[in-house]
C-alpha positions in Angstrom: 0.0 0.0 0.0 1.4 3.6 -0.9 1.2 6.0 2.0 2.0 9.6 1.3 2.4 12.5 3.3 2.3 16.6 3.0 4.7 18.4 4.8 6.1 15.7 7.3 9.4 17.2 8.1 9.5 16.4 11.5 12.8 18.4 12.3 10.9 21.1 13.4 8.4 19.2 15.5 7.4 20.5 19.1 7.1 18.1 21.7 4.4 17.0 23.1 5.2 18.2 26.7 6.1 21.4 25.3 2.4 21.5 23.9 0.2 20.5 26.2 1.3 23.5 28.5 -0.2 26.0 26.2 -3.4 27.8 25.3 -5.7 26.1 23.0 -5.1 28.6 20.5 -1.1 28.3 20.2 -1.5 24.9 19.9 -3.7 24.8 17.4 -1.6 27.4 15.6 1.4 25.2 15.9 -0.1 22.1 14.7 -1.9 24.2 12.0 1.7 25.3 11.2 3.0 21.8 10.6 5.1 21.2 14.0 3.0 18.7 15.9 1.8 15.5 14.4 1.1 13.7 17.6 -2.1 12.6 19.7 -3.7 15.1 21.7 -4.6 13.7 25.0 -3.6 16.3 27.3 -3.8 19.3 24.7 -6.4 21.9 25.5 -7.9 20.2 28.9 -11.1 21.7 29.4 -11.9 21.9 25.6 -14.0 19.7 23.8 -12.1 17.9 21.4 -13.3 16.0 18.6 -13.0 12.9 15.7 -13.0 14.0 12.2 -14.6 12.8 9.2 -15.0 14.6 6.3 -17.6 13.1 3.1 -18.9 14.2 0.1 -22.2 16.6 0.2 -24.1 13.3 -1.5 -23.9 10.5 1.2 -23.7 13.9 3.8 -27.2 12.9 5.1 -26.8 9.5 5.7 -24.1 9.9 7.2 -25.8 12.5 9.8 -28.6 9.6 10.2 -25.6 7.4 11.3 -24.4 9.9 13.8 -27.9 10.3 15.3 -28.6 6.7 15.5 -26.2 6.0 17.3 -25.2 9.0 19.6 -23.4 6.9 22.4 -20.2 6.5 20.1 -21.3 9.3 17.5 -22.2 12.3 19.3 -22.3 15.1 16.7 -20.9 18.3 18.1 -19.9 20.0 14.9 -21.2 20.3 11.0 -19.4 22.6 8.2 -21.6 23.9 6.0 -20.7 22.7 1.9 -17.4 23.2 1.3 -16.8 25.5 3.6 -13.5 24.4 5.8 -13.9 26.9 9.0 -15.9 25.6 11.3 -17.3 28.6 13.4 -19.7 26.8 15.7 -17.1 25.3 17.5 -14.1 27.8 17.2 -13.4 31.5 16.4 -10.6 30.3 14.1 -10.7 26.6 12.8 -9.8 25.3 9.8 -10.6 21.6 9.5 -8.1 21.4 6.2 -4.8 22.7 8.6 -5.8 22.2 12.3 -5.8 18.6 13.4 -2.1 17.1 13.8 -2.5 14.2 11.0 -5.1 13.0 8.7 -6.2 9.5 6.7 -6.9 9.7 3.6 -9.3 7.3 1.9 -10.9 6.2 -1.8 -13.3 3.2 -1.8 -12.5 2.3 1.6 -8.9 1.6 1.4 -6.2 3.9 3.3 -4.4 5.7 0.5 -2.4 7.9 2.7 -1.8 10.2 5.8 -1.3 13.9 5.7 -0.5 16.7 7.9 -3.1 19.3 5.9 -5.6 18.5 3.2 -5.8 21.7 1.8 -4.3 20.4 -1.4 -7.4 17.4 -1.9 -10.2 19.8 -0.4 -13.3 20.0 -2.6 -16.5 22.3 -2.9 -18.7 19.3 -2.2 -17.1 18.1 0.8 -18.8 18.0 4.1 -17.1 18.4 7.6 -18.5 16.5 10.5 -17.0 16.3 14.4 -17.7 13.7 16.6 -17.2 14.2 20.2 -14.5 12.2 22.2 -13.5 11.0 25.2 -10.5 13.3 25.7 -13.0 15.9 26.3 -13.6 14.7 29.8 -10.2 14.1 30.5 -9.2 16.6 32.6 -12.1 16.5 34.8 -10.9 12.6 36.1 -7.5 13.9 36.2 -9.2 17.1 38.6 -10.2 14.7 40.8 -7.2 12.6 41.4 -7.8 10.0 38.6 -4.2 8.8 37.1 -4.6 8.1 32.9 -1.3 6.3 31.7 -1.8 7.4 28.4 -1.1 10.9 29.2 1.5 9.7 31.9 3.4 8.1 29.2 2.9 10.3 25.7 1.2 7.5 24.5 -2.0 7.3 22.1 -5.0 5.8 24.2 -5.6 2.0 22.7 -9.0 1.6 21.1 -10.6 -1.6 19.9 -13.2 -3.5 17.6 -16.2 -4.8 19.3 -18.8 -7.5 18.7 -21.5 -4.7 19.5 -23.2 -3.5 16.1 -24.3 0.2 15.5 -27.9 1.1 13.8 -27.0 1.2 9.9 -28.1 4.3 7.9 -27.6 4.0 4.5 -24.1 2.8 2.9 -23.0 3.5 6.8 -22.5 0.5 9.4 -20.5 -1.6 11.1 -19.2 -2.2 15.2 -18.5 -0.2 17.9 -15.1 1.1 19.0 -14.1 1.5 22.2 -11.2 3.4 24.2 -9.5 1.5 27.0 -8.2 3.2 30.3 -6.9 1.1 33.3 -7.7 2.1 36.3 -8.2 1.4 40.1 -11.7 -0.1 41.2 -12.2 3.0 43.5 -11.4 5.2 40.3 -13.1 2.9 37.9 -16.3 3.9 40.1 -15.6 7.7 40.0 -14.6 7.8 36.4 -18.1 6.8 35.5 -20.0 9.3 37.6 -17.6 12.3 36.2 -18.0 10.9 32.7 -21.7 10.5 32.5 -21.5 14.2 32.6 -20.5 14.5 29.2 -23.2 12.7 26.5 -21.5 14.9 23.9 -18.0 13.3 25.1 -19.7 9.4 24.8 -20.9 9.6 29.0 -20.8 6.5 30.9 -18.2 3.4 30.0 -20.1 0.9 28.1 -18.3 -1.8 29.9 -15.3 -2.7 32.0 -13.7 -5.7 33.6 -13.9 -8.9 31.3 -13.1 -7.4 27.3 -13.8 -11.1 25.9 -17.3 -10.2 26.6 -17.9 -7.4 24.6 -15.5 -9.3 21.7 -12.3 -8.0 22.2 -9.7 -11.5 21.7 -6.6 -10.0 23.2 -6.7 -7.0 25.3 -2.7 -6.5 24.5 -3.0 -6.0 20.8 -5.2 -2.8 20.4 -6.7 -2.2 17.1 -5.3 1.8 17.0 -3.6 3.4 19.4 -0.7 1.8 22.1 -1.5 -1.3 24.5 -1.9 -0.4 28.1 -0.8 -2.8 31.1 -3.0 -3.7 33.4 -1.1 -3.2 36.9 -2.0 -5.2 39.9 -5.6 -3.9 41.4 -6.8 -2.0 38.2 -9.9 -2.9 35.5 -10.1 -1.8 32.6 -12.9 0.3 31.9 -13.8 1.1 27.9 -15.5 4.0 27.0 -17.8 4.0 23.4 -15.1 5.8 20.6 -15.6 8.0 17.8 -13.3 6.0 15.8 -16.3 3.8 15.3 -17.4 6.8 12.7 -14.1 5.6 10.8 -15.2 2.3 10.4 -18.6 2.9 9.3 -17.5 5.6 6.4 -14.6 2.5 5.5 -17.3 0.1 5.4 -19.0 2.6 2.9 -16.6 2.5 0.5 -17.0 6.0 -0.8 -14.9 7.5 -3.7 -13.4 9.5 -1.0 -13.6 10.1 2.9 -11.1 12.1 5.3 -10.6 11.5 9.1 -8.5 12.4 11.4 -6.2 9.8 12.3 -6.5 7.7 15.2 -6.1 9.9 18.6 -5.4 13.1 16.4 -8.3 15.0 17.4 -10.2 18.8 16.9 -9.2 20.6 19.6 -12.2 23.2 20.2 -12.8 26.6 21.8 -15.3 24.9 23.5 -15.5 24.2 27.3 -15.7 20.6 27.8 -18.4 21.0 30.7 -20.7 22.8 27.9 -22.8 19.7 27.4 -25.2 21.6 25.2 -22.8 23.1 22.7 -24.7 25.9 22.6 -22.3 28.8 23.3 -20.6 31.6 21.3 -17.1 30.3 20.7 -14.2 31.5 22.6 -12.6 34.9 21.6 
């Protein structure tokens, strides 16, 4: 398979550390530079961050079907109007062509590449949707004294296939994804009270403790993302994923679809603890 990429000199690449101790919008402006192609757990706490995916205008409403079906893992925060590439619902300066840190790029469902911008394949008839993510809660279990490794570690939060099935709308369908977090029983508890506070960041875990019941074969080999381990005294707890949105628009095989790729998220003006959505973005 032939990957290619725009722009991917990585000589001039801020680290991740370095980023995740500034304001929303100079790390956005880095990354919208070219600087940053890394996940962004950590980046912008108290934003709402978001999955990408990016369609043509004709299966656009389908694919919004999809979304509502199925809000758990598909919880629509964000819509671009026809080709228009600023999203100003969620952001008083956001470009979904320049301001996520790497995209896929697909064509009848097969990976053709991964860029750092698509300004360069943008079309008039292309549609923007974000889908809300678990990063967007983040800081809140971190506020209250919850450890995530992922962030610990600079590492992308592993996310897997499930046997669960989404609603179908159209060409869309396919299984759930989930994100993984270990953590302590007494955390495990308190992660899902603070989460169910954000429906537009997936809420509540779907599941935790045993993966093999929800279909997952070996909780070591993630399907995106980097494996976790499971220390002494800890469950795993896996919250619904917007990558889920990724496999339904693969399973579509359209002529061409854009996402962000995995654990390369929006990062919004937004406050995270907005569940409604329904303020003027950030100056």
């Amino acid at each position: 398979m032939q990957f290619s990429a725009v722009n991917a000199n990585t000589s001039v690449d801020v680290p991740f550390e370095e980023l995740r101790h500034l304001s929303v919008g100079d790390a956005r402006g880095i990354i919208r530079a070219n600087r940053y192609a890394g996940h962004t757990a950590g980046i912008g706490l108290g934003r709402v961050q978001g999955n990408l995916a990016i369609v043509p205008a004709e299966f656009a409403l389908d694919f919004a079907r999809y979304c509502q079906r199925n809000p758990k893992p598909c919880p629509m925060v964000g819509v671009s109007d026809t080709g228009e590439p600023m999203l100003r619902t969620l952001g008083a300066d956001i470009d979904v062509r320049t301001d996520l840190p790497l995209y896929n790029h697909y064509e009848n469902g097969e990976l053709t590449g991964q860029r750092r911008d698509i300004k360069a394949i943008w079309r008039d008839d292309l549609v923007a949707f974000v889908i809300g993510c678990s990063f967007s809660f983040e800081e809140a279990l971190i506020a209250d004294g919850i450890r995530l490794r992922h962030i610990e570690e600079d590492k992308t939060v592993a996310m897997y296939r499930t046997n669960i099935q989404t609603v179908p709308s159209g060409k869309f369908a396919g299984p759930m994804v989930v994100s993984m977090r270990p953590l302590r029983r007494e955390d495990a508890i308190r992660a899902m009270e603070i989460s169910a506070r954000f429906p537009h960041a997936h809420g509540r875990p779907m599941h935790f403790g045993d993966p093999a019941q929800i279909g997952i074969a070996d909780i070591g080999r993630p399907d995106w993302g980097d494996p976790s381990e499971i220390e002494p005294g800890e469950i795993p707890v896996y919250w619904a994923c917007g990558v889920t949105s990724q496999v339904a628009v693969r399973n579509a095989r359209l002529p061409l679809c854009i996402t962000h790729a995995p654990g390369r998220m929006l990062v919004s003006d937004i406050p995270s603890w907005d569940a409604g959505l329904a303020v003027a973005p950030a100056a």
